[in-house]
KEKE-3310 file (N, C-alpha, C; in steps of 0.2 Angstrom, whole numbers, plus 5000, padded with zeros to 4 digits):
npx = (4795:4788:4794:4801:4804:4792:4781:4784:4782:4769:4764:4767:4760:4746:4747:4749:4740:4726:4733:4730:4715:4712:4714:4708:4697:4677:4669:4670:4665:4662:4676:4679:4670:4677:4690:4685:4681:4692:4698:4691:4689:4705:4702:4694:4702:4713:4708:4703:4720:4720:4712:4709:4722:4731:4741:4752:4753:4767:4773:4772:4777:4790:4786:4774:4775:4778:4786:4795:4797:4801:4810:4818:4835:4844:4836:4832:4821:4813:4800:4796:4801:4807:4800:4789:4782:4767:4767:4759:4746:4738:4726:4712:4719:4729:4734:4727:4714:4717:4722:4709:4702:4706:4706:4691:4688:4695:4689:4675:4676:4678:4668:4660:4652:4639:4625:4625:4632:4643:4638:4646:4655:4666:4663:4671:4684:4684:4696:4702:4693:4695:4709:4705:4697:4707:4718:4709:4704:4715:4726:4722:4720:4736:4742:4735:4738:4752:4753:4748:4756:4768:4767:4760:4750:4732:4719:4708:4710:4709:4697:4691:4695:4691:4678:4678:4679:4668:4658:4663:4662:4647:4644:4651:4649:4651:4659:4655:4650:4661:4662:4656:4665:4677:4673:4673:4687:4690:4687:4694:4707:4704:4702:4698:4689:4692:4689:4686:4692:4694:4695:4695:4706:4709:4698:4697:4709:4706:4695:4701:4710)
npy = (5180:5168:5153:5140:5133:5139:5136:5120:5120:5123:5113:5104:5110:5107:5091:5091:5096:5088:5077:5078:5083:5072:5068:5072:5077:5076:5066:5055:5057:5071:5072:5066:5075:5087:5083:5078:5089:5097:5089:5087:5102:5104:5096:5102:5116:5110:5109:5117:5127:5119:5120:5136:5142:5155:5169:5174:5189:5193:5190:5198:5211:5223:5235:5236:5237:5225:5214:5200:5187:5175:5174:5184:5191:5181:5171:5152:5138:5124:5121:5131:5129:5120:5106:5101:5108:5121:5137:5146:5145:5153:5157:5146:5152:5140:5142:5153:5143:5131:5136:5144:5132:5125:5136:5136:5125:5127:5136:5130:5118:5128:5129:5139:5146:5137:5128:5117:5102:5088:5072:5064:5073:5084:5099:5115:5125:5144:5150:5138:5141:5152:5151:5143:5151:5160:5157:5149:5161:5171:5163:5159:5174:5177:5172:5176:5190:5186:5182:5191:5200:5198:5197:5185:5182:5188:5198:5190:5181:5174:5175:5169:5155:5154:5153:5142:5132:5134:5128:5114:5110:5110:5099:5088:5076:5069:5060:5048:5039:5035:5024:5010:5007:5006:4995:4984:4983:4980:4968:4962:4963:4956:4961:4969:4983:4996:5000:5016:5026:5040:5052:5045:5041:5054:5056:5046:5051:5061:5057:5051:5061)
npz = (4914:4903:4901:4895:4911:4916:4909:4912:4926:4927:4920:4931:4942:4937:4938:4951:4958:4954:4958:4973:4974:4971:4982:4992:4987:4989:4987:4974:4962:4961:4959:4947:4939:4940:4933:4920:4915:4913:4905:4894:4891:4887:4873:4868:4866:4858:4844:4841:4840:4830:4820:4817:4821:4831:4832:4849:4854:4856:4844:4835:4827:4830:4832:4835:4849:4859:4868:4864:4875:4877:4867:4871:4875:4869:4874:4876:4872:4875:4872:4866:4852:4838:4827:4830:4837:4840:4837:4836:4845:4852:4856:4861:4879:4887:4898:4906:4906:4911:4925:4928:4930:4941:4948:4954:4956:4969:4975:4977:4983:4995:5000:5003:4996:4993:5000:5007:5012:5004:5004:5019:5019:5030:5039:5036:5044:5047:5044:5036:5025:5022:5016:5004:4995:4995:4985:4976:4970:4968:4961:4948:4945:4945:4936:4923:4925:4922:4908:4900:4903:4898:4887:4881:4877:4873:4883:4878:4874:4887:4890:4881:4885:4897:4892:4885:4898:4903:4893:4893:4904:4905:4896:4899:4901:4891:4889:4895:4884:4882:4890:4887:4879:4890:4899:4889:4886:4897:4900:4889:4892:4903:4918:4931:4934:4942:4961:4963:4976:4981:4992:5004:5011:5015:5023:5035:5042:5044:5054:5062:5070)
capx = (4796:4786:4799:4803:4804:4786:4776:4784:4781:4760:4761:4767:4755:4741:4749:4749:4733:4725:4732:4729:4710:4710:4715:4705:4690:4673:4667:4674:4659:4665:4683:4678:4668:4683:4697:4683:4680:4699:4701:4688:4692:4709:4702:4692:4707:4717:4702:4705:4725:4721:4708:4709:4725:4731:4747:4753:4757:4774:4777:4770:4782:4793:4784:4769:4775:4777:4792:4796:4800:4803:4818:4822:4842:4845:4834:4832:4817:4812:4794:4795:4805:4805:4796:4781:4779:4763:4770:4753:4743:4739:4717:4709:4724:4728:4739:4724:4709:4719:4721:4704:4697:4706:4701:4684:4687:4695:4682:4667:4678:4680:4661:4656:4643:4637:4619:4623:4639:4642:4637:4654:4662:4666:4664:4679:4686:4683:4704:4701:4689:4699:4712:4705:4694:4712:4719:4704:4705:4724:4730:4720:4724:4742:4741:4731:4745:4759:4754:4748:4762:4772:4764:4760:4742:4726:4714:4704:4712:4709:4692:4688:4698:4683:4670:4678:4679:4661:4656:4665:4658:4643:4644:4657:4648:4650:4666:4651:4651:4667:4659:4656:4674:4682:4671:4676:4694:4694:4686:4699:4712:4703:4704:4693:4688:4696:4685:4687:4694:4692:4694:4693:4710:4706:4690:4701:4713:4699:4691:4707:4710)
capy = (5177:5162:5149:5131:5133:5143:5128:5113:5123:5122:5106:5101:5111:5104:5085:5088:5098:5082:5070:5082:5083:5065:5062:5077:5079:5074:5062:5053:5061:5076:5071:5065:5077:5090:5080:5076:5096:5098:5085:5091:5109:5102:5091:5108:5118:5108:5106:5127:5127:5115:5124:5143:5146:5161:5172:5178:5198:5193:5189:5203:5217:5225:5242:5237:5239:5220:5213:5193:5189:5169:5173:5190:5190:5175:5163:5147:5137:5118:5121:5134:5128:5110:5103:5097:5116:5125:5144:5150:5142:5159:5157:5151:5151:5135:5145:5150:5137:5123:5140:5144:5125:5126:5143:5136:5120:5127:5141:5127:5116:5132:5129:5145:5146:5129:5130:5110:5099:5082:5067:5061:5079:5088:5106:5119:5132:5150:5147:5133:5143:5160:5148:5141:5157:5165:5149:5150:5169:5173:5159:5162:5182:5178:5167:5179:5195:5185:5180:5198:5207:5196:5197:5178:5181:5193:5197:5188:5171:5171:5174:5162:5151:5152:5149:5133:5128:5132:5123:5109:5109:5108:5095:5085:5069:5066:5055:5043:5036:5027:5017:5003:5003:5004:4990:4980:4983:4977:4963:4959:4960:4950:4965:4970:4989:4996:5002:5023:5026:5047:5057:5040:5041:5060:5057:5043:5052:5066:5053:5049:5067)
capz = (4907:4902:4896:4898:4918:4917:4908:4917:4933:4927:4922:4938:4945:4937:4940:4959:4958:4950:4964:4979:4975:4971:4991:4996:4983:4996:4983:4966:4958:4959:4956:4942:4936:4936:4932:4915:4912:4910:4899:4886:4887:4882:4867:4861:4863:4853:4840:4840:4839:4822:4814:4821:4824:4833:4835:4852:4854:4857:4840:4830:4822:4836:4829:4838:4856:4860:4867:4862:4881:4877:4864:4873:4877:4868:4879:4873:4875:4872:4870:4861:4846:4836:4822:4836:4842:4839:4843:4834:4849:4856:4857:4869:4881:4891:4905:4909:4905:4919:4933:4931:4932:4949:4954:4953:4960:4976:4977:4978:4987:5001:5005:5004:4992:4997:5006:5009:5011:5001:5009:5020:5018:5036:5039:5036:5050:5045:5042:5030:5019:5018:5011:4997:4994:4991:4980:4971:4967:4967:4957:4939:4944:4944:4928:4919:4925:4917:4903:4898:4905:4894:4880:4877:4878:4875:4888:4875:4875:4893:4889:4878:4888:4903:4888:4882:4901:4904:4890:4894:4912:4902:4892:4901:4902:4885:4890:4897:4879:4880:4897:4884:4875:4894:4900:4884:4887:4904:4899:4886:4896:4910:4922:4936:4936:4950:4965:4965:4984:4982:4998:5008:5016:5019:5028:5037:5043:5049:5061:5070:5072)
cpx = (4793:4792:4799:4800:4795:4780:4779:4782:4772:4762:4762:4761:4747:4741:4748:4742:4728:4725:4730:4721:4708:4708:4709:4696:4683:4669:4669:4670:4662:4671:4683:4674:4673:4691:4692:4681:4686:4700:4697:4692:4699:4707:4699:4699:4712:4715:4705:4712:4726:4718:4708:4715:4729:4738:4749:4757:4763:4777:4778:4776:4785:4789:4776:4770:4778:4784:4792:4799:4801:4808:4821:4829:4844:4842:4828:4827:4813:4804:4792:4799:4807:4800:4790:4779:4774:4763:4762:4744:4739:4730:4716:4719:4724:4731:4733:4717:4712:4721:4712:4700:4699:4704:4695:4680:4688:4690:4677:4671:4677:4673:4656:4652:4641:4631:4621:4631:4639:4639:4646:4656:4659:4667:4671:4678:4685:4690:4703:4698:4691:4704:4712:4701:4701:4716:4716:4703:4712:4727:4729:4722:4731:4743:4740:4735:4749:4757:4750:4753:4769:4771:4761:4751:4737:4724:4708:4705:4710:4702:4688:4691:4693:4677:4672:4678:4672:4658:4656:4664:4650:4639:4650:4656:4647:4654:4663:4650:4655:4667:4660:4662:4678:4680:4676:4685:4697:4692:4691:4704:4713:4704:4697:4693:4689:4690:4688:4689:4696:4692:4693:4699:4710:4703:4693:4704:4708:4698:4697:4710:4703)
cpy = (5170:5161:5142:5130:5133:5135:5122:5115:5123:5118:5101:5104:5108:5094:5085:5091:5091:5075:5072:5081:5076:5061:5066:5077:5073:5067:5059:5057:5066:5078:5071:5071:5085:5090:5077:5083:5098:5095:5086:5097:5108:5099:5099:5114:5116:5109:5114:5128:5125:5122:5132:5145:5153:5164:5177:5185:5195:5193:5194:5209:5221:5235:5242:5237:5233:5216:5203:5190:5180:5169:5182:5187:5185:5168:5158:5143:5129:5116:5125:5133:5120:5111:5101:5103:5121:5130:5148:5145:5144:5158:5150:5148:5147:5136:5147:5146:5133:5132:5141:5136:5125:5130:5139:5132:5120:5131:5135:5123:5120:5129:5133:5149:5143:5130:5123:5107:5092:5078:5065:5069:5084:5094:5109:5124:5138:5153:5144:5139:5149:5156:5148:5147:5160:5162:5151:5156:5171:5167:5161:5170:5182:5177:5172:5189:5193:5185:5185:5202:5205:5194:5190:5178:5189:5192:5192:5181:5171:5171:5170:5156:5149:5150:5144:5130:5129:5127:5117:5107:5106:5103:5089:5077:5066:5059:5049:5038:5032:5023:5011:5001:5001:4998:4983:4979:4980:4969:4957:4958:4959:4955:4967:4978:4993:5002:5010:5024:5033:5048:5051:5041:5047:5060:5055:5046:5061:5063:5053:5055:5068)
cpz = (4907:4895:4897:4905:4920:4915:4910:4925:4932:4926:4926:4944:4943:4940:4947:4961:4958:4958:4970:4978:4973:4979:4994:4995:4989:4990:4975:4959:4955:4958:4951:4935:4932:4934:4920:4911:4910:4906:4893:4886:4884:4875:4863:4860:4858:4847:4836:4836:4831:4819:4814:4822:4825:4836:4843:4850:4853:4850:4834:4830:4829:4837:4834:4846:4859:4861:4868:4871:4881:4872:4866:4876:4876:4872:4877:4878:4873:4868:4867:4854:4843:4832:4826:4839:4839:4841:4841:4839:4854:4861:4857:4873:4888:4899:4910:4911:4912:4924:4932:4932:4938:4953:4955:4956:4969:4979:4979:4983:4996:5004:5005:5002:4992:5001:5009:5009:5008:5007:5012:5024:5026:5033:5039:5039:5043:5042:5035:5023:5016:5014:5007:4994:4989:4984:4975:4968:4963:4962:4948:4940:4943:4938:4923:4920:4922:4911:4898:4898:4901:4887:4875:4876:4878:4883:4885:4874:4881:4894:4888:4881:4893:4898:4888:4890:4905:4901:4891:4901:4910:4899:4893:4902:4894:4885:4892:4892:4876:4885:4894:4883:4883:4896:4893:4884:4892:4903:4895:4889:4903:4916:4927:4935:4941:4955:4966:4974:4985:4989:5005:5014:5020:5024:5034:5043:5048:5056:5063:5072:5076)
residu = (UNK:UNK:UNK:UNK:UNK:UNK:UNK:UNK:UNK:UNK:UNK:UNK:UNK:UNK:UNK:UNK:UNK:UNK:UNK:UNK:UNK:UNK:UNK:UNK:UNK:UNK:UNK:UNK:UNK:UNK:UNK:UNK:UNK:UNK:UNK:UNK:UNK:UNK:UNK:UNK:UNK:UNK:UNK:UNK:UNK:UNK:UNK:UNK:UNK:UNK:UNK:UNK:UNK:UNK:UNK:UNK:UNK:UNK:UNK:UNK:UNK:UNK:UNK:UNK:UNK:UNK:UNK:UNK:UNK:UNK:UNK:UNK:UNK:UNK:UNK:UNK:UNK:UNK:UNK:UNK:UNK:UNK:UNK:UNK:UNK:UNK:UNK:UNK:UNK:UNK:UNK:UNK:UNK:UNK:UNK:UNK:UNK:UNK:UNK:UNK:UNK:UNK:UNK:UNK:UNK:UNK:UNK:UNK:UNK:UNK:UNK:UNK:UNK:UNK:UNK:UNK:UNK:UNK:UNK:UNK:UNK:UNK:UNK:UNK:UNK:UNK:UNK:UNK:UNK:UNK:UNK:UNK:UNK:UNK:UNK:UNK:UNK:UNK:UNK:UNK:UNK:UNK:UNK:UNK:UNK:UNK:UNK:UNK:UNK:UNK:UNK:UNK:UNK:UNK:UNK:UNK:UNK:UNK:UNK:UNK:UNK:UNK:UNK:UNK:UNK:UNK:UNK:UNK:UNK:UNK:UNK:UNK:UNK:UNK:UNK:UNK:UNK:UNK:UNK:UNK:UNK:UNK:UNK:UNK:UNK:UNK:UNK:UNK:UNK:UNK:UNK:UNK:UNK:UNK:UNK:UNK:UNK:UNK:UNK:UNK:UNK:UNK:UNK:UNK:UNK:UNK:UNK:UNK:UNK)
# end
């Protein structure tokens, strides 16, 4: 049942996702680059949520087959209930938009479609690569089992879910437009722009192995 538990238990997993490929990611570049693909396809998902909005199955008339499995047995649910709660939030579906940004990330991370390695970034054991391969496969397949089997989502929110995080792979340097306002800001508040230090302690921590 996706409840309270189920989305604090993503959005920890995207938080520790986030700091893990911070220490790990083989260059800032490409830290950044999908730590700024998640962050749009959040901004157009919301964009959607306003303008578009869209009813999960779960809610629809009991006559359609469809069982409410976040007020089933009386269970009570912080996210799902409140004046601030968009329950019509169904398209595209963010459960799973942030698992497949990670499927995607560990997949290219494994190396294995890679004719070349970053600069910096060591080789991974045939160990290593089955890892994140399964990471990278298995995690969106789970995401994408629940939140069908529990009626909180189409196939077609998770669909559109992968377009919005294409596009926004695509189009992810748009955030390059507020360089000026952050520079001006740091200026204001007399601040030094802080040196990125990505994958540094990793790499680190390699050589002395």
């Amino acid at each position: 049942m996706i409840c309270a538990s189920d989305n604090l238990s993503q959005v920890t997993d995207i938080i520790s996702f986030i700091a893990w490929y911070y220490y790990i990611a083989p260059s800032h570049p490409t830290f950044a680059l999908v730590r700024r693909t998640m962050t749009l396809t959040n901004f157009m998902a919301f964009l959607t949520f306003i303008f578009y909005p869209c009813m999960p199955p779960r809610l629809l008339p009991v006559e359609y087959g469809f069982l409410d499995t976040v007020r089933h047995d009386d269970a009570q649910s912080v996210w799902m209930s409140g004046k601030y709660v968009n329950s019509l939030a169904a398209m595209p579906s963010m459960h799973f938009g942030y698992a497949f940004c990670i499927g995607v990330t560990m997949i290219y991370h494994s190396s294995i479609f890679r004719t070349s390695l970053e600069k910096g970034e060591a080789p991974k054991s045939f160990v290593w690569k089955a890892f994140y391969i399964a990471i990278g496969v298995g995690y969106p397949a789970m995401i994408l089992t629940t939140i069908v089997a529990t009626a909180n989502h189409y196939y077609l929110d998770a669909l559109l879910a992968v377009m919005f995080v294409l596009l926004a792979f695509t189009c992810n340097k748009i955030f390059y437009a507020f360089l000026p306002m952050e520079d001006w800001l740091l200026w204001l508040l007399r601040c030094e722009k802080p040196i990125p230090s990505t994958g540094e302690r990793f790499r680190e921590l390699g050589m002395k192995l």
